[in-house]
N, C-alpha and C positions, 0 to 999 in steps of 0.2 A: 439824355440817353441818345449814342449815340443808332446810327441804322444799324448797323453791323451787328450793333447787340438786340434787335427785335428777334425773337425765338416764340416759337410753339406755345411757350409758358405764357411768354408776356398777353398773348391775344387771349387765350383763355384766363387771366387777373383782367385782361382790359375789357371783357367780355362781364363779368362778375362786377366789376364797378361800375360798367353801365346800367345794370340790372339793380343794382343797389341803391345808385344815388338819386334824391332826389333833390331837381334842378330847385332853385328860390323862386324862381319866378312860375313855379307849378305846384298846384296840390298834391301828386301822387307820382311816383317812379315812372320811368319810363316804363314802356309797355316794349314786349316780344319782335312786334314789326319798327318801333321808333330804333330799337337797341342792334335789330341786324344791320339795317340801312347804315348806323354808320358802323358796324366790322366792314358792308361793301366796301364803304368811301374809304377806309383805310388800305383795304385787299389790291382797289384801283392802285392806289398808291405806291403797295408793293410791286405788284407790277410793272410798273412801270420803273420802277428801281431795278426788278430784276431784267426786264429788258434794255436798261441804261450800262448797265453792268457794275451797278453802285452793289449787289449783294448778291451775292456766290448761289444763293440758293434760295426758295421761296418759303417763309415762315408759314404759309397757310397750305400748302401741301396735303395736312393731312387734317385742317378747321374744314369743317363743314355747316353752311351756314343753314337754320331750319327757322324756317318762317310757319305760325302753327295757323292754320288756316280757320276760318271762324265764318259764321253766319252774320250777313247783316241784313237785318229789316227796313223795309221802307218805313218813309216816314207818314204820317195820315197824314187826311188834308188840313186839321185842326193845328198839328204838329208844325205843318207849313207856316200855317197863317200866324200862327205863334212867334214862330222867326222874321217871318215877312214883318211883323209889327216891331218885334225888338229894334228898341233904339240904344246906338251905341255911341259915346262918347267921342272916341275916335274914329275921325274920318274914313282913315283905311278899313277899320273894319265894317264901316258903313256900306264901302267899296267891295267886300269881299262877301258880306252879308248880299247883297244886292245882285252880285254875279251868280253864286251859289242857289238861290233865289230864282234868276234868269232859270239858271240851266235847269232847274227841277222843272220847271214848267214845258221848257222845250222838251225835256224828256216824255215827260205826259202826255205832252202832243203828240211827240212819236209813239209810246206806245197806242195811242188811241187809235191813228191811222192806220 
């Protein structure tokens, strides 16, 4: 496909397949906030196309993107130590278990002070 033929239609079909498909390496369809982020990382993209002057006019003009806002709960301290113990095969997630980890903590300190 080439630029020229991105239209109105195609972000809303490309919008709809996001929301549809689901990836192999996931149990369940993308979710509401996973499926906007990437219309942004495309809209970037127009952009800057219509500022290059690769396309006459902007496809998203009149897409509007809506992120549906949601409550999130903290986690208990049970919940913590639940993760905190999780051992995971792979290194990086070891790494990323462990920072996530960190920062709950430093946040707790903050709020305590």
């Amino acid at each position: 496909m080439y630029l020229k033929e991105l239209d109105y239609n195609f972000i809303i079909k490309f919008e709809k397949y996001l929301r549809a498909h689901t990836p192999e390496d996931h149990q369940k369809p993308m979710g509401n906030y996973t499926v906007m982020k990437y219309i942004e990382h495309l809209r970037k993209l127009i952009n800057l196309s219509v500022k290059l002057g690769w396309l006459d006019k902007d496809p998203f003009i009149n897409f509007r993107v809506h992120f549906e806002k949601t409550e999130r709960g903290f986690l208990t301290l049970d919940e913590l130590q639940a993760i905190e113990l999780k051992q995971f095969s792979m290194g990086r997630l070891q790494l990323v278990k462990g920072l996530f980890v960190f920062t709950c903590y430093i946040s707790l300190i903050y709020m305590i002070l």
